[in-house]
C-alpha positions in Angstrom: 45.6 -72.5 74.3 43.5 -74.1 71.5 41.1 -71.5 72.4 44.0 -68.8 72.1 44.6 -70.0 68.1 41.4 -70.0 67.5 40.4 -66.2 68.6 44.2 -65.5 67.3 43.0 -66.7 63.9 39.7 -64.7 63.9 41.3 -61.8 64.6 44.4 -61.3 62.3 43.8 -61.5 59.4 43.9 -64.6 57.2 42.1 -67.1 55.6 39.2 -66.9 57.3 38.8 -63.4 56.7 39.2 -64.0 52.9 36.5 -66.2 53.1 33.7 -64.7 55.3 34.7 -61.7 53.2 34.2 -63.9 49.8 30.9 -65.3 50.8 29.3 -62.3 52.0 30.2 -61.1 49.0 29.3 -62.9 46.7 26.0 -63.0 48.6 25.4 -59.7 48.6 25.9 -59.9 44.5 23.7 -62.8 44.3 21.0 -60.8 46.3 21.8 -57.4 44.6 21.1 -59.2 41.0 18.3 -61.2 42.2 16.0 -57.9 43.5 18.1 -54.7 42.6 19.8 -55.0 39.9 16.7 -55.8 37.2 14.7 -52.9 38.6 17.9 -50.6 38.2 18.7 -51.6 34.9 15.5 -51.4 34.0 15.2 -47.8 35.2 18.2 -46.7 33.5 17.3 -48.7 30.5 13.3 -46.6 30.6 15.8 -43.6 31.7 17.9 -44.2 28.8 14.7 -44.6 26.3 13.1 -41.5 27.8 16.5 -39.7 27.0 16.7 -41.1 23.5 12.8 -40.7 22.7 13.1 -37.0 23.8 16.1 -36.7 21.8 14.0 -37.8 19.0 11.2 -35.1 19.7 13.5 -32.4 20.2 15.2 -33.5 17.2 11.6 -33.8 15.5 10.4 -30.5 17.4 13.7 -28.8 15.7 13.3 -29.9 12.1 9.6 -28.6 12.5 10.5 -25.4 13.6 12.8 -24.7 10.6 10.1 -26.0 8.4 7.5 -23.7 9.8 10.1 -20.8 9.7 10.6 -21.8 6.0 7.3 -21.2 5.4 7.1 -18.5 7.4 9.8 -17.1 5.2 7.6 -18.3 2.0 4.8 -16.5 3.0 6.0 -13.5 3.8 8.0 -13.1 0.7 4.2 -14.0 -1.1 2.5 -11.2 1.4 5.6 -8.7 -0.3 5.3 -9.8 -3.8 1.2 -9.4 -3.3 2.1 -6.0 -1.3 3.9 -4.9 -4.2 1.5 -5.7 -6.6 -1.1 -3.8 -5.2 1.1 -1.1 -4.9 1.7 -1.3 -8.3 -1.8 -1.5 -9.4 -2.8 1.4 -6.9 0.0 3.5 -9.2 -1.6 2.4 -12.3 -4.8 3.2 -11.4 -3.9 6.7 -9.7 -1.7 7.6 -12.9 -5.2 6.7 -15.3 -7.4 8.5 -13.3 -5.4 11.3 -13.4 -4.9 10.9 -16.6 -8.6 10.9 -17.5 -9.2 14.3 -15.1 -6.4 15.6 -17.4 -8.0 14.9 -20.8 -11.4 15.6 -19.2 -10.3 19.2 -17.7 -8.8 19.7 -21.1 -11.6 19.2 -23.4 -13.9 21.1 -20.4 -11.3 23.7 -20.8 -11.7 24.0 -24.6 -15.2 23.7 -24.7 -15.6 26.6 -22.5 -12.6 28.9 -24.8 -14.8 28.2 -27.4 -18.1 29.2 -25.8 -16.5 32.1 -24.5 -15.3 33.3 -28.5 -18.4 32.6 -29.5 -19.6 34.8 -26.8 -17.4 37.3 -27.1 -17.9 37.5 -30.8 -21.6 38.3 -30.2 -21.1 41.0 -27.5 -19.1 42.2 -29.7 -21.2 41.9 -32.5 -24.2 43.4 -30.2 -21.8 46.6 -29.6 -21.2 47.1 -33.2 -24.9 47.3 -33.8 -26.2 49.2 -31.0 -22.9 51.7 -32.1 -24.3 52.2 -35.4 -27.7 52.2 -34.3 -26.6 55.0 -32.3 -24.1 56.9 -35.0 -27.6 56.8 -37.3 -29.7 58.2 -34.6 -27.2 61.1 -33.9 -26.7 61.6 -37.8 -30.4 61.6 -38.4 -30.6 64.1 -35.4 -27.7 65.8 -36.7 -28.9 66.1 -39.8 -32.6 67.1 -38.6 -31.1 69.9 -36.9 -28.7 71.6 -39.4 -32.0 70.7 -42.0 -34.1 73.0 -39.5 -32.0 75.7 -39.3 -30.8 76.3 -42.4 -34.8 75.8 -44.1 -35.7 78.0 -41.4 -36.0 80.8 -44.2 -37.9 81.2 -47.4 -34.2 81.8 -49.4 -32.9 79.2 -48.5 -35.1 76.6 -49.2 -35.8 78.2 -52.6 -31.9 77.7 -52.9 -32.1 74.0 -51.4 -34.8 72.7 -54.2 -32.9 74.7 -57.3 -29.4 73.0 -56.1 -31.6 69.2 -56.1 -33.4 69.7 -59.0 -29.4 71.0 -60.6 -28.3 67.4 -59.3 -31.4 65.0 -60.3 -30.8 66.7 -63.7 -27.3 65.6 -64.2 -27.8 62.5 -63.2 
């Protein structure tokens, strides 16, 4: 019967239990902190510093990337001021070279009016001569002809001198 208490107290539950329970336990802690537990916390603690150091770079990596788009920004408001400038300057030197074809065309334009009056003027001059040249010719012809036939007789040139010689003596 001793034996009978002895298995009864092994296997209902009790004291004993407690304390097999307790010790294996408490080894298991004691063996669990003296090989796992350094190397886990000391993964999650290099876990946890990878996680804060690449919270830092992202964080880093961020504030880069607005400073790059700032300048980015900077720049391309330069490259438009500098666009526009040369725009600008392109205008200004399109509006004086057209400006200098102007005055040049002009004063091309006036010298050739005025060597085209000049021109004119001595055509013009050149017809006026040659006309009279040609009203003298055809008086002097004229006059040779009607002088030819009216001296064709003896009477009338008889006529001819005594009407002169009437004129030189009045005058």
């Amino acid at each position: 019967m001793n034996n009978l208490i002895i298995l009864g107290s092994l296997t209902t539950p009790g004291i004993g239990l407690i304390f097999w329970t307790t010790l294996v336990f408490l080894l298991l802690i004691f063996l669990l902190g003296k090989y796992a537990w350094k190397p886990i916390l000391n993964a999650i603690k290099t876990r946890e510093e990878g996680i804060e150091e690449a919270l830092a770079t992202a964080s880093k990596a961020k504030q880069e990337m607005q400073n790059i788009k700032a300048d980015n920004e900077k720049i391309l408001m330069e490259a438009r001021n500098e666009r526009d400038n040369l725009l600008k300057e392109a205008r200004d030197v399109k509006d004086s070279i057209i400006g200098e074809a102007k005055s040049k065309a002009t004063k091309e334009a006036e010298r050739i009016m005025v060597a085209a009056r000049e021109q004119i003027q001595n055509e013009k001059n050149a017809a006026i001569t040659e006309l009279k040249n040609q009203v003298a010719t055809l008086s002097i012809e004229i006059a040779e002809k009607i002088l030819k036939s009216e001296l064709s007789s003896g009477d009338k040139q008889k006529a001819l001198v005594s009407q002169l010689m009437k004129d030189v003596n009045l005058n």
